[in-house]
C-alpha positions in Angstrom: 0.0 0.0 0.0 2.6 2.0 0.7 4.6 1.5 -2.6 1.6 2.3 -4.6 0.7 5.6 -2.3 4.1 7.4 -3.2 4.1 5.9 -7.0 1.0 7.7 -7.0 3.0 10.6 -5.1 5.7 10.6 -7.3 3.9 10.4 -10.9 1.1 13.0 -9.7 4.6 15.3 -8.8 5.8 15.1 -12.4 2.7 15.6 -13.4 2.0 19.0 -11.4 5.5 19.9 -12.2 5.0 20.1 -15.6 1.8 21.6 -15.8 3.1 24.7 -13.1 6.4 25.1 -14.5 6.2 28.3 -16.5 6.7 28.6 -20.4 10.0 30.5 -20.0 11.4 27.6 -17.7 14.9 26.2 -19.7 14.9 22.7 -20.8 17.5 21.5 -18.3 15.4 22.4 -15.4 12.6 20.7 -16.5 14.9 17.7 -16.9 15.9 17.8 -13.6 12.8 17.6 -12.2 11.7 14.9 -14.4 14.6 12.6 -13.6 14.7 13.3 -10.1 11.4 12.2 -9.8 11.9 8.6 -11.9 14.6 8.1 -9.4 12.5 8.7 -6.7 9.8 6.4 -8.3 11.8 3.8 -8.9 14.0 3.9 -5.1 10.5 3.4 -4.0 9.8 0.6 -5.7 13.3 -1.0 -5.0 13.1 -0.1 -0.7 9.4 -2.1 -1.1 10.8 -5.4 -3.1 12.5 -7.4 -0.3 9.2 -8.8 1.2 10.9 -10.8 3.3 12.0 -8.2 5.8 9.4 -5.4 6.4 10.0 -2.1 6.5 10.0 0.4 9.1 10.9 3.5 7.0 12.5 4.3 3.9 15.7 5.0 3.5 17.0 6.2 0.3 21.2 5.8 -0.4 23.6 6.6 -3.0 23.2 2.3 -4.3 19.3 3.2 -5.0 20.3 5.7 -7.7 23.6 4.4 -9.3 22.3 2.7 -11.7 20.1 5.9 -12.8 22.7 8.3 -12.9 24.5 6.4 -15.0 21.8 6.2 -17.7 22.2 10.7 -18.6 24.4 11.9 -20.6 25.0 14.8 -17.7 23.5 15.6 -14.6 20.4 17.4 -15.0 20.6 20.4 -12.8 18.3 23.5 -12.2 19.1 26.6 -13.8 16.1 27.7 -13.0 15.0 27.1 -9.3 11.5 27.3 -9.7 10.7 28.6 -6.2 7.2 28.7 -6.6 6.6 24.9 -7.9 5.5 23.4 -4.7 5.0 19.7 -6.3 8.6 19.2 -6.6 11.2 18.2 -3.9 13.1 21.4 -1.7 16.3 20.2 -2.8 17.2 20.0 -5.6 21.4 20.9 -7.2 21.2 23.8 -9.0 23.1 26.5 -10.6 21.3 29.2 -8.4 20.5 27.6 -5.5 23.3 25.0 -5.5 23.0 23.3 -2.6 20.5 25.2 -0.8 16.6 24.3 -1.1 14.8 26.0 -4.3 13.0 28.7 -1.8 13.8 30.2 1.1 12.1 27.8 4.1 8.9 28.0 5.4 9.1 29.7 8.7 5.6 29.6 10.5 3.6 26.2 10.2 -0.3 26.6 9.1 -3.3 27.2 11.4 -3.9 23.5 11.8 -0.6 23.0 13.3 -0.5 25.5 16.0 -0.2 23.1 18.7 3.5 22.1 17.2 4.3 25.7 16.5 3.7 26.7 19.5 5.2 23.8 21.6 8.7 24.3 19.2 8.1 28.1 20.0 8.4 27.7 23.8 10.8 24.8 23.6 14.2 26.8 23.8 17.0 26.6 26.9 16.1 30.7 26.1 13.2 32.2 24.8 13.6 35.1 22.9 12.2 38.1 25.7 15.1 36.8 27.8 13.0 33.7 30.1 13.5 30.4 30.3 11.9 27.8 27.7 10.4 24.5 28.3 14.3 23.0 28.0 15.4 25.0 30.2 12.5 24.5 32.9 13.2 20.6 32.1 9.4 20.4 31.2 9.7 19.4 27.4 9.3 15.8 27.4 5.8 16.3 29.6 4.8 19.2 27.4 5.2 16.3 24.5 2.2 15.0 26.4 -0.3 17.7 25.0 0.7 17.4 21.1 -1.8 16.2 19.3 -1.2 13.3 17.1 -1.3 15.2 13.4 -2.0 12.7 10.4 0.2 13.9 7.8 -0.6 10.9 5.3 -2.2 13.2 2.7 0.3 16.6 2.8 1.8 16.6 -0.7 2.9 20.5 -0.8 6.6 20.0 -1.0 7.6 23.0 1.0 5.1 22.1 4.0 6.5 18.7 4.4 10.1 20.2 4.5 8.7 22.3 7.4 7.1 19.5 9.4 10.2 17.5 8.3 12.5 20.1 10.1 10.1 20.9 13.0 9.1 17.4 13.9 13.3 16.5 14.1 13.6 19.0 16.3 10.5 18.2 18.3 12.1 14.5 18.6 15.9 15.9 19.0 14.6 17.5 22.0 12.8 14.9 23.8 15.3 12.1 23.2 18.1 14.2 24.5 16.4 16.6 27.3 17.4 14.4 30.2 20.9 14.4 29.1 21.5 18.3 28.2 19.8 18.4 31.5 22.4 16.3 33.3 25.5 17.7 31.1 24.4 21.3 32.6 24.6 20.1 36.4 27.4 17.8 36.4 29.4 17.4 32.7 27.8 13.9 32.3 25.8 13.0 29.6 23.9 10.0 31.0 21.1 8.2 29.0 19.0 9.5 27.0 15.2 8.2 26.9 14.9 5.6 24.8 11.5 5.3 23.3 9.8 8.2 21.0 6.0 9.0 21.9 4.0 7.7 19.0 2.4 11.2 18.8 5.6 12.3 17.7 7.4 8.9 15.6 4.8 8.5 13.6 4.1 11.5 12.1 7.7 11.9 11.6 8.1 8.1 10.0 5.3 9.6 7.6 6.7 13.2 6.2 10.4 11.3 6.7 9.0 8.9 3.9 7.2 11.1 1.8 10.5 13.2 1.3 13.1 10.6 1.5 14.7 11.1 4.5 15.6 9.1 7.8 13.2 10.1 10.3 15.7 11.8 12.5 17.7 15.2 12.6 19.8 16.1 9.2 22.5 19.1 8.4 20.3 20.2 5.2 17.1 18.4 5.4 16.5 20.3 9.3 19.0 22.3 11.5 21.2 24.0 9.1 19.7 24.7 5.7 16.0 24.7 6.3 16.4 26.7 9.2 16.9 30.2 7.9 15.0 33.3 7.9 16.3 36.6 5.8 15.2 39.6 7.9 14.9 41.6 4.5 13.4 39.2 2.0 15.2 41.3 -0.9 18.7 41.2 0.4 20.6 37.9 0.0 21.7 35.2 2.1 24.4 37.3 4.3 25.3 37.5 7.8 23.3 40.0 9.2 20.2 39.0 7.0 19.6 36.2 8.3 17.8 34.8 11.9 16.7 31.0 12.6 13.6 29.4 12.6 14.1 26.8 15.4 16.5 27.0 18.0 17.6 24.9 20.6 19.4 26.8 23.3 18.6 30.4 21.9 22.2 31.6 22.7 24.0 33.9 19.8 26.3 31.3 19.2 24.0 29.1 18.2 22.5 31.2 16.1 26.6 32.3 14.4 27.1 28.1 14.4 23.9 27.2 12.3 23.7 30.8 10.0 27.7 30.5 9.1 26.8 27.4 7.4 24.2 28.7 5.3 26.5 31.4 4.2 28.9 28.9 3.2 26.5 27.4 1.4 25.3 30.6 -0.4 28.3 29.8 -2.4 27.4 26.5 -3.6 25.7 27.7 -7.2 28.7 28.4 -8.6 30.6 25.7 -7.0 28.5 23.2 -8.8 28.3 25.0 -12.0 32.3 25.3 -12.1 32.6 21.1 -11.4 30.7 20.3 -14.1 32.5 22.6 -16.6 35.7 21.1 -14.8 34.1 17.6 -15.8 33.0 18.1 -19.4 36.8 19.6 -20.0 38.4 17.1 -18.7 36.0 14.1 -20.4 36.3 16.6 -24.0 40.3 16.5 -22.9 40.4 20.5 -23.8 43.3 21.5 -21.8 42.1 25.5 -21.9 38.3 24.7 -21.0 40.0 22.7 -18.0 42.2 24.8 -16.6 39.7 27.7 -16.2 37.1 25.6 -14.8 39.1 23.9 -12.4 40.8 27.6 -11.7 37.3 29.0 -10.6 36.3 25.5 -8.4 39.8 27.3 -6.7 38.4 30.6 -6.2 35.0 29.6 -5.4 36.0 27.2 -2.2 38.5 30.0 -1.1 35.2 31.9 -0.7 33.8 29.3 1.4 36.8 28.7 3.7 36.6 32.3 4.0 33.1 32.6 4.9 34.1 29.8 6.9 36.6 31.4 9.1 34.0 33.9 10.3 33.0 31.1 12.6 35.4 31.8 16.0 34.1 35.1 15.6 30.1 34.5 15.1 30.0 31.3 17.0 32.2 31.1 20.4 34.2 28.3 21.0 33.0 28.5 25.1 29.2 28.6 24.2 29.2 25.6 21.9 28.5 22.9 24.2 25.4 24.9 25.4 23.7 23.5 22.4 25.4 20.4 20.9 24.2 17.9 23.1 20.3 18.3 21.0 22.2 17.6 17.3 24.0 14.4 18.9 22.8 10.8 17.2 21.2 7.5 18.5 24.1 5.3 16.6 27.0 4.7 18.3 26.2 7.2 21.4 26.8 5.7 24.8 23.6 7.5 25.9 21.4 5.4 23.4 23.0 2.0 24.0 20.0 0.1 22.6 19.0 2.9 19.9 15.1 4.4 20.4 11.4 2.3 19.9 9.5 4.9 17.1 6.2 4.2 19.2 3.1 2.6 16.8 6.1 2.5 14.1 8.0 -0.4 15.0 9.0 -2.6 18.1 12.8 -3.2 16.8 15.2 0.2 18.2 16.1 2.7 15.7 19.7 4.0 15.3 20.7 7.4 13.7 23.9 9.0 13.4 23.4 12.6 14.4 23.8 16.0 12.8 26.8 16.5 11.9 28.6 19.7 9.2 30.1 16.5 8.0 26.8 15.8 6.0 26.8 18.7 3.9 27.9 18.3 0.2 30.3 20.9 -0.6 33.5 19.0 0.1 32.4 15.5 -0.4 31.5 17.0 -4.0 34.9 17.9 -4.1 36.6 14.8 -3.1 34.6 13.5 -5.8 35.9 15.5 -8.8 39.7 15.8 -7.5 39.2 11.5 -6.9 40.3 11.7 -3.2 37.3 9.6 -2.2 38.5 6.5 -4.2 42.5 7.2 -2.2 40.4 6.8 0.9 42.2 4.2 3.1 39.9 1.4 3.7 39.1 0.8 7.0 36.1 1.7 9.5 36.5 5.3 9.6 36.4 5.2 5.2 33.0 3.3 6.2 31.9 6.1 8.6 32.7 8.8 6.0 30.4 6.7 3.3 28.0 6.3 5.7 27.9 9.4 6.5 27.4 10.5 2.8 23.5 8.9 3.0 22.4 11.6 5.3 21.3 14.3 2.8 18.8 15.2 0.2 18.4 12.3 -2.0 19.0 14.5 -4.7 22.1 15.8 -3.6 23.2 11.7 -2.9 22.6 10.8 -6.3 24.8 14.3 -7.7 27.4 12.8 -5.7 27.6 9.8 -6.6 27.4 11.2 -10.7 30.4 13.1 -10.1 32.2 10.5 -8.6 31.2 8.2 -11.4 32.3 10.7 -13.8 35.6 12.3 -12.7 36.4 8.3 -12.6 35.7 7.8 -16.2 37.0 11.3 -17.3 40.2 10.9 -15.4 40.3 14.3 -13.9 43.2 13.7 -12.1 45.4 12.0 -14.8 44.1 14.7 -17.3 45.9 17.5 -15.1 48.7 15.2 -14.4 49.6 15.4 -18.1 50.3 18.5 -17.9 52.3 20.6 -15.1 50.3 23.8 -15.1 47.2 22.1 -14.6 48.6 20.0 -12.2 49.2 23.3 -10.1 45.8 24.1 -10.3 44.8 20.7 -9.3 47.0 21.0 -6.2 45.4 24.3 -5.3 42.5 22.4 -5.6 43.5 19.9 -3.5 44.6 22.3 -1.2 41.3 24.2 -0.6 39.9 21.1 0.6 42.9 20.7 2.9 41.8 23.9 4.4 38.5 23.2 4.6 39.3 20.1 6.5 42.2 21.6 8.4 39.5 24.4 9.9 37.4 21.7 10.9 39.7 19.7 12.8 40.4 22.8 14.8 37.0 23.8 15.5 36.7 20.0 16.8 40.0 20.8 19.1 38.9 24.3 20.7 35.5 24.0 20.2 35.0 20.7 21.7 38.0 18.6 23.1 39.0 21.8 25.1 36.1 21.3 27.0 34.9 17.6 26.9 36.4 14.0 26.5 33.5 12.6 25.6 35.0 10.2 23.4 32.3 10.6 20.2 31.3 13.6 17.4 27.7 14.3 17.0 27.6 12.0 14.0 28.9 8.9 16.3 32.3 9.2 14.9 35.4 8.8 17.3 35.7 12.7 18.3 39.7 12.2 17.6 40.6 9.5 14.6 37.8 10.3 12.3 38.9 14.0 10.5 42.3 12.9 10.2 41.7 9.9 8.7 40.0 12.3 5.5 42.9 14.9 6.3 45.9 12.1 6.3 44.6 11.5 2.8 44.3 15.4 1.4 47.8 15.3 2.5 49.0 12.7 1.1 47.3 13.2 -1.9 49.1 16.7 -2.0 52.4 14.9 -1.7 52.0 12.8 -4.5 50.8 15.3 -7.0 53.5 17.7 -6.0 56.1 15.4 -6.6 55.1 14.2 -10.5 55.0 18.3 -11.1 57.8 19.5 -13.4 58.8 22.8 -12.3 60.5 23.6 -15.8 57.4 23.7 -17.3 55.8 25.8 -14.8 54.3 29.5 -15.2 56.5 31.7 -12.5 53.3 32.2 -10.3 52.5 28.8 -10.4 56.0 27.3 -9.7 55.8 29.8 -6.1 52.4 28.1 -5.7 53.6 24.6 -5.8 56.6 24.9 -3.5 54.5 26.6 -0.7 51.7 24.2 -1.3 53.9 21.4 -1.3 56.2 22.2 1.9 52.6 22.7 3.9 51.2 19.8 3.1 54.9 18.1 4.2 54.9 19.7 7.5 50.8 19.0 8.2 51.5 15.5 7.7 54.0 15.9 10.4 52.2 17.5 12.4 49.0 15.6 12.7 50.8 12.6 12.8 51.9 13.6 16.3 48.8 15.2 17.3 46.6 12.4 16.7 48.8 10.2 18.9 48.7 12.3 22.0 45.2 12.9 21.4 44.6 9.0 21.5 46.3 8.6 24.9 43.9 11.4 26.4 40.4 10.4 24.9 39.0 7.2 25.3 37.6 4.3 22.8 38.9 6.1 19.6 39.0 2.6 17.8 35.2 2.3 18.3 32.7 3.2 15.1 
């Protein structure tokens, strides 16, 4: 029954989407749509065929649409966002929006919901005249009591069920983890969290959770981070300063720098993905010119991003951020969830999720993609992490992913610039911008978190100390190997200057992390444990 309600889902979508999408709509958009939606149809139908195991949700991953993205010529990506079509999914990759939904989120849940509005409106550690919210007052999980049981079986408007998406991980978030943020304030002890999810709350989230795609628990994009934006002034652009959340948690400032940082990072992600494919094409077309300047603005568009991501210590302060990180922590490989969470009237078996986690979102895993460092990843358990990691996000953004992989693999991106020294500069510089990237993240993880906790596990349910370096050992090393094919006869002036800095940094990082990671490991507990 299930199968043939979101067939019906899916085909009606296409359907709508065509009929709404207006006559000056370009081709590629409309091709977007209509493949993202055969995906869709056909995940369904693939989740559904093992009847010998039934299933409590859907989960869509990267396998479900291999086979799919294969069968294009190119990724079909938005041009045009079409941010009034509500038939269609939030997220979809596009040119504008990159990795952002289509339209801005909805903020304010209909009439019909006000019971959840207002419960997620007096939920915060902080409410926003200054007074304590139900999280605070450690009355959440009875307040739960009083929220009606919504039936959300026959929402179909794409943008509402991103909201009740969003609002109903928070509403869960918050209930799982209360009597543990409430422990962690009074003694620095996590303790257990409670380990069974009202039914008034699972099972409308099992339901929206399926209609979209999604794991019915907290996501980066999906919930806390990029459907959680407001702009103040709906005609200025996705900036700091424009820009105030929907749901918080703790209702400090830093929260508010922590979650908004991201979304300006992500403001960048248009061009980001319209760069990789021209990157892609060149190097599949072997046009050595095309390439270069392709690859040469992927450069110049992450050092955006790692600069909007440096604006972190300032907007976000290192002190504040375990005020709010114990709500985006997972039920998967968290010693407060030992034996995962019972979704009430969904299932009797225990549920296990990893938790939110920056990890999830897709600008760097797209570019470990196209530069081929995720095939150089070593393989052990933290690789496996990392992968599984990489099926927490839009289903739409899963299957670009795995298209770019697929196709920097049969383009050769990497031997293409090889060939030649100056683009192997570029390639490097490439490289390197996901070093940094990385790099800034491993120290956010060491002053924002091991400075002041040895709990021994990221929010995702990744060992706190092994798991970054294991991506960053690899960027390195990567680095090192490039640099030393490069023949620095051939090289322009600027680029030869380029290539010994790049090279010498990535020599003494390598040292360095080496050594850090080891002390690390003798201070922080089960760091072999994934």
């Amino acid at each position: 029954m299930l199968r043939q309600t979101l067939n019906r889902q899916a085909t009606a979508s296409l359907k709508n989407a065509l009929k709404l999408a207006p006559a000056s709509t370009k081709t590629s958009a409309l091709a977007a749509v209509a493949h993202s939606l055969r995906v869709q149809t056909e995940a369904i139908r693939h989740s559904s065929s093992n009847s010998n195991q039934p299933k409590k949700y859907r989960a869509f991953h990267t396998s479900d649409v291999q086979a799919q993205a294969r069968e294009v010529p190119g990724f079909p990506i938005l041009d045009d966002p079409l941010v009034h079509n509500h038939s269609i999914p939030s997220f979809m990759v596009g040119t504008q929006n990159g990795f952002l939904p289509r339209q801005d989120p909805l903020d304010v849940l209909p009439k019909e919901y006000e019971a959840l509005e207002q419960l997620l409106q007096k939920m915060p550690l902080t409410l926003k005249d200054g007074s304590k919210g139900l999280l605070a007052l450690g009355q959440f999980g009875e307040a739960c009591k009083a929220l009606p049981q919504y039936d959300l079986s026959k929402v179909e408007d794409s943008e509402l069920l991103s909201a009740l998406y969003r609002d109903y991980t928070f509403v869960a978030s918050a209930y799982l983890l209360e009597p543990c943020d409430i422990l962690y304030r009074k003694s620095g002890d996590y303790g257990l969290g409670r380990s069974v999810l009202p039914k008034n709350i699972a099972v409308p989230l099992v339901q929206v959770a399926e209609k979209i795609g999604a794991k019915p628990f907290m996501e980066y994009a999906l919930s806390y981070a990029l459907y959680n934006y407001r702009r103040i002034d709906k005609s200025k652009g996705l900036v700091w300063g424009n820009l105030e959340l929907i749901r918080p948690f703790s209702g400090d400032p830093s929260e508010l720098g922590f979650i908004i940082s991201h979304v300006t990072m992500v403001s960048h992600s248009g061009e980001l993905v319209k760069n990789t494919m021209k990157t892609l094409e060149a190097a599949d077309k072997h046009h050595r010119p095309s390439f270069n300047d392709a690859l040469s603005k992927v450069v110049s568009t992450y050092e955006k991003i790692n600069q909007e991501m440096d604006t972190m210590w300032q907007r976000s302060l290192p002190q504040d951020y375990l005020k709010f990180r114990t709500f985006i922590m997972g039920t998967k490989n968290q010693p407060m969830f030992p034996n995962g969470v019972i979704y009430e009237g969904v299932s009797d078996e225990p549920m296990f999720h990893r938790g939110e986690s920056g990890a999830n979102d897709s600008m760097v895993p797209m570019g470990d993609n196209l530069l081929q460092l995720t095939e150089n990843m070593p393989s052990n358990p933290l690789t496996a992490v990392l992968k599984d990691f990489r099926t927490y996000r839009p289903h739409n953004h899963a299957e670009f992913l795995q298209y770019v992989e697929d196709k920097a693999k049969q383009a050769r991106v990497r031997e293409f610039a090889e060939q030649d020294s100056n683009s192997s500069a570029i390639f490097l510089a490439a490289v390197d911008q996901i070093r940094n990237f990385r790099n800034r993240h491993w120290s956010f993880t060491k002053e924002y978190i091991i400075k002041y906790t040895k709990h021994p596990v990221a929010t995702g349910g990744s060992p706190i100390v092994t798991w970054l370096p294991n991506q960053l050992a690899t960027v390195l090393r990567t680095m090192q190997e490039v640099g030393a094919k490069i023949d620095e006869s051939q090289l322009l002036p600027e680029n030869k200057t380029l290539v010994d800095v790049l090279t010498k940094r990535a020599d003494a990082q390598a040292r360095v992390l080496e050594r850090e990671v080891a002390q690390l490991r003798t201070e922080i507990k089960d760091q072999d444990k994934v």
